[in-house]
N, C-alpha and C positions, 0 to 999 in steps of 0.2 A: 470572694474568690471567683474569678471567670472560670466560666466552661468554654472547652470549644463550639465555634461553629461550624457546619461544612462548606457554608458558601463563602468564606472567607479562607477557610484552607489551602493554597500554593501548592501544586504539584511543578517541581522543579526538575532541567535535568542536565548532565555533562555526557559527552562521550569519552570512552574512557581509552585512553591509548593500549596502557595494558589488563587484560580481564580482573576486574576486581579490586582494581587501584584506582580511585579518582585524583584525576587530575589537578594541579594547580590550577585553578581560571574560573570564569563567571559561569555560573547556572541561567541556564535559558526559563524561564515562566513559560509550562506548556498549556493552553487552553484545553479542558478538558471538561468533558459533561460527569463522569463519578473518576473516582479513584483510591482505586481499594490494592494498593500495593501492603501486602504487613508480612510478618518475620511470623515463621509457622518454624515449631520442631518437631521431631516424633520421640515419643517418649516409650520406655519401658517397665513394664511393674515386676516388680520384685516377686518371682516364684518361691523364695522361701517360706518352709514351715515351718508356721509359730502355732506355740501352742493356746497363746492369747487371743489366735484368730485375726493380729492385726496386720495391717500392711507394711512388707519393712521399710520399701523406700520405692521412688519412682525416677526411674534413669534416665537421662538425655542419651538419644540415641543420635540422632544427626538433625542440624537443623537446617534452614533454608529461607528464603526469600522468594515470594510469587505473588502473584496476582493482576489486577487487567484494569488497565483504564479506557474509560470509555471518551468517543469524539464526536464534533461533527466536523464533517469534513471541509477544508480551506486549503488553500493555493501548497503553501508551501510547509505548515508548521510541523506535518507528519513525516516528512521526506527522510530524518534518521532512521526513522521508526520501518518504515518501509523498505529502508536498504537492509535492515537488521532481518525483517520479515522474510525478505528474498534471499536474504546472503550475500546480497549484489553490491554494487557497489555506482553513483552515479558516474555516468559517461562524462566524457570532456563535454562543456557548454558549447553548442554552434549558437551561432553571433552574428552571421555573416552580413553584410550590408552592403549591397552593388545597382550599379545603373546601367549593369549590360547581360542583365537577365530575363530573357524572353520566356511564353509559355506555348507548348505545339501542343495541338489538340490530335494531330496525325498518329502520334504515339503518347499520347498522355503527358509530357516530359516538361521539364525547367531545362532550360539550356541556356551557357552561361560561353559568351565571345572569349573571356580573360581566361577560360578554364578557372574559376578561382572554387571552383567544388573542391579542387584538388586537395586543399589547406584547410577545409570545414570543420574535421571530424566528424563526417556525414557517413552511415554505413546503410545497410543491408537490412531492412527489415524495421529500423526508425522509424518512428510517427517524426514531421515536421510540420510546423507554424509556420504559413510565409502570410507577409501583408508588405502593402504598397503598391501593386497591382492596381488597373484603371479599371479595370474589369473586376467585379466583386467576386464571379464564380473562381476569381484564380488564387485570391484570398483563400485564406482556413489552412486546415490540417489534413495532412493524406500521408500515406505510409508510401519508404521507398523501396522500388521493387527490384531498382539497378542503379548502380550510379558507374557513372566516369567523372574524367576530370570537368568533363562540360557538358554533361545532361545528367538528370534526375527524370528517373521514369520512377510516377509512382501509382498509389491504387486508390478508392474509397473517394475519391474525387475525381469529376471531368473538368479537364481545365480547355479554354477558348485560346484561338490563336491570340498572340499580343504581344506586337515588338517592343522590344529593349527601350527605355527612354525614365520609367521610372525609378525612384529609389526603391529598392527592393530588401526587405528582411524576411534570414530566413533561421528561424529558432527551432532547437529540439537541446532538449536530454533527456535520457532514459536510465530505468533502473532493472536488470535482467537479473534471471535468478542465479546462483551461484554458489560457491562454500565460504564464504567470509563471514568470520564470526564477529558481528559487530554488539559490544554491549556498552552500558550506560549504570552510571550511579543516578539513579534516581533521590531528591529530597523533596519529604514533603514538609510545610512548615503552617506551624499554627500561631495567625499573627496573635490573635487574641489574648493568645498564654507567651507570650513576647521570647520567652527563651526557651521552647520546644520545638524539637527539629526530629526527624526521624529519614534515617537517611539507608540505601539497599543500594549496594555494588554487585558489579558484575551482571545486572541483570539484562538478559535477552532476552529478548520477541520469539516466543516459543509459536503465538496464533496469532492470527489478524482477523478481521471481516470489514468490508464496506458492503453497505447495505443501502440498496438503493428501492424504492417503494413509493408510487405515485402518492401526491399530495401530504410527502413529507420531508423531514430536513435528510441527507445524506449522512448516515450516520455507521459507526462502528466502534469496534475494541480493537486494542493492541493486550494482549495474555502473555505475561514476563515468569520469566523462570529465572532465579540468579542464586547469588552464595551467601552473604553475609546481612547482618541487618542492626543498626546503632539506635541509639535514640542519644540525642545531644542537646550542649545550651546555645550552641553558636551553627550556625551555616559548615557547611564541607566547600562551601561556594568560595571561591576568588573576586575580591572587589563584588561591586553592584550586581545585581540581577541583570540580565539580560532580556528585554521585553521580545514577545510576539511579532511579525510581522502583521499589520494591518488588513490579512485580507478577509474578502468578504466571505463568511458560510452558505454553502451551496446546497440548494435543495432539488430533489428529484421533479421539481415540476417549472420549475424557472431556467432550471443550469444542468438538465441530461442533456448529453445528445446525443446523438445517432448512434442506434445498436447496429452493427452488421455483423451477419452470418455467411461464411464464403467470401467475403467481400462487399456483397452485397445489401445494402440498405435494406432496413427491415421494412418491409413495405404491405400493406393491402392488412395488415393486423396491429398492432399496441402491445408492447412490454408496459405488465401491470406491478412488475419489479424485478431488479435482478441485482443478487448476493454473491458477492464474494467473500470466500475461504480459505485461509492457508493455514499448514498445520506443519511444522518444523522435527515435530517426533524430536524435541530436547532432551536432555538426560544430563542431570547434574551425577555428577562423580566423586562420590565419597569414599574416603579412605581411612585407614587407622589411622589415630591419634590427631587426627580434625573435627571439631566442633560443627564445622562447617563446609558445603561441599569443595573441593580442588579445583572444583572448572567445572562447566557448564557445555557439553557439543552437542553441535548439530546434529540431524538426524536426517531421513532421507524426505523430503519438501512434495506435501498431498497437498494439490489446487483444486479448486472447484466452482463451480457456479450454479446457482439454483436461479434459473428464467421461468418467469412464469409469465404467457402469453394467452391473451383472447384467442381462442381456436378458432383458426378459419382455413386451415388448410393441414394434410395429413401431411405435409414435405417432412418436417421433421423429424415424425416420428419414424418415418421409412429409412431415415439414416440411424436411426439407434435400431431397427430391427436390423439394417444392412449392418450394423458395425464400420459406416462410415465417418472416417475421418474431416473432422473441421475446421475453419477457425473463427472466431468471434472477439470481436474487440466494441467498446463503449467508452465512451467519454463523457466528461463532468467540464462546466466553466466557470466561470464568474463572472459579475459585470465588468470587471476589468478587462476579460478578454484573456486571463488566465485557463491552460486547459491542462487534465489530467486524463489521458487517456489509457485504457486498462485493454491488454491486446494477449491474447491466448491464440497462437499462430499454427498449433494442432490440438483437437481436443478429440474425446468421444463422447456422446449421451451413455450416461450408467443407469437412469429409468428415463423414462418419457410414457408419460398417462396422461389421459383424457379427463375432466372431472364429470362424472354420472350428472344425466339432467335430472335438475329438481323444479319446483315450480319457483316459479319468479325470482332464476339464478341467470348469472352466464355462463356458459361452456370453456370452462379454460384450460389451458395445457399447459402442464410444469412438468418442465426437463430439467433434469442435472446433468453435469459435465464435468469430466476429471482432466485437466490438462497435463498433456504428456509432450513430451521431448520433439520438438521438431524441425523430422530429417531433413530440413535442407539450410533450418535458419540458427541449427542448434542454442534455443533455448525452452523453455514450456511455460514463461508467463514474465511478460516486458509493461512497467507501468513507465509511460513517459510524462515527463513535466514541460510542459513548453509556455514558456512566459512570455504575456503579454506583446 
């Protein structure tokens, strides 16, 4: 008789159009470091007195589907998982490809002879990817801070004068936070026992984390909350699996980049890690004469971040005693030149301390951050994917 193994076990998954119904169509193959999704109920025991002392019975009270799987982080494979986390939803793809895009360093700006920003889907507040520039500093990612039909001013980067002449690409999309309920049938499958499948609808991204930590891989959880849960002999899946994309695993000492605080490049000190948090406050909704919960909502969306810095200057913590407002954004790559940048455009510090000197320590400062709503770019937490 085979037992299972774990490292041969498949975590699978569909998006599901309506909560709780999987779809007709193929299951994607999610890369995953654990994966502990299972079907929990709550029971009740029977208060009746007997005089034999025994138990009369033990009741299903309502049951459910939850649990978390764990990652490391690559290009694109978590990007449902992220929209589900935010409630967002990803932006239209910019694409754009022109040979009459200049860069002014007078005003920081992209300016473009055709007007063709006009037709982008480029907004306010996007991280953007450009390459093809002769000049390397005009290359990379910089957030935009205006746009019209024929300039892009943006921030986090200085760009060098440089007329019009080459091809020019300029990539972004983004995923902002929002109320959109996105869920997933999740199946896991054990090849070994050839006709076991254990399969959880309706479930949503209740919590998130990326976790980022020098001299280790980029890693996190996605934490599901859903309603129902099967155990079957065949797939829920349509036709073949549907394989991963190829990209490479990003770790915090090859593929970070640049933290900025204010805008500004973190400079004259070292982020020795920084964590992020999201917490969705889900609640499944149970009612008479269901087994299992009606629906799963949102709740109101707590961000955060724990940075933890080599101390070498009191600036920061003068803004958490001021009760000054911030923003703070960080980005991840890959050799491919794939980026995921993580942008909080208001926050505040909720502690900032110093760690007490001991002997043959370093001095380091960990802040947390709660990101809140901001007034001018209305949102409190934009992760953008911008492809190679």
């Amino acid at each position: 008789m085979a037992l299972a193994q774990g490292n041969v076990t498949k975590t699978k998954y569909v998006v599901e159009v309506t909560p709780g119904t999987t779809p007709a169509a193929a299951l994607t193959i999610l890369p995953v470091k654990t994966s502990n999704i299972n079907a929990s109920k709550t029971t009740v025991t029977s208060q009746e007195i007997r005089s034999d002392r025994a138990t009369a019975d033990l009741i299903l009270a309502i049951g459910s589907s939850a649990g978390d799987i764990g990652f490391e982080l690559s290009f694109t494979d978590y990007t449902d998982f992220l929209e589900s986390a935010l409630g967002g939803t990803k932006s239209t793809l910019v694409a754009l490809v022109a040979t009459d895009i200049s860069a002014a360093s007078a005003d920081n700006s992209y300016n473009s002879v055709a007007a063709a920003f006009s037709t982008a889907n480029i907004s306010v507040g996007m991280w953007i990817k450009v390459k093809g520039f002769a000049t390397a500093a005009n290359n990379g990612i910089s957030k935009v801070v205006s746009i019209t039909t024929s300039k892009i001013v943006v921030s986090h980067k200085t760009l060098v004068n440089e007329a019009i002449g080459p091809s020019v690409t300029v990539n972004s999309q983004s995923i902002r936070n929002g109320a959109v309920k996105k869920t997933f049938t999740i199946e896991k499958e054990y090849p070994d026992l050839t006709t076991t499948f254990s399969n959880h609808k309706g479930m949503l991204v209740n919590t998130a984390t990326i976790n980022a930590s020098s001299g280790a891989i980029v890693e996190g959880t996605f934490g599901f909350i859903g309603r129902d849960s099967n155990w079957t002999t065949t797939t829920v899946g349509t036709g073949a699996d549907i394989t991963p994309a190829a990209t490479p695993i990003m770790s915090a000492t090859a593929n970070a980049g640049s933290v900025f605080i204010d805008g500004v490049l973190l400079s004259g000190t070292y982020a020795k890690s920084i964590n992020l948090s999201l917490n969705n406050n889900a609640r499944a909704l149970d009612a008479i004469g269901n087994a299992y919960p009606i629906d799963v909502n949102l709740g109101s969306l707590n961000a955060s971040v724990a940075l933890q810095l080599f101390f070498n200057s009191s600036t920061e913590i003068a803004k958490f005693l001021a009760g000054t407002a911030i923003s703070l954004s960080w980005s991840f790559f890959d050799s491919a030149g794939n980026y995921i940048v993580v942008d909080l455009p208001w926050a505040k510090y909720s502690t900032a301390t110093v760690s007490a000197a001991s002997l043959n320590s370093d001095t380091m400062s960990d802040l947390n951050l709660t990101a809140l709503l901001s007034p001018t770019l209305g949102y409190m937490i934009q992760i953008s994917i911008l492809p190679a």
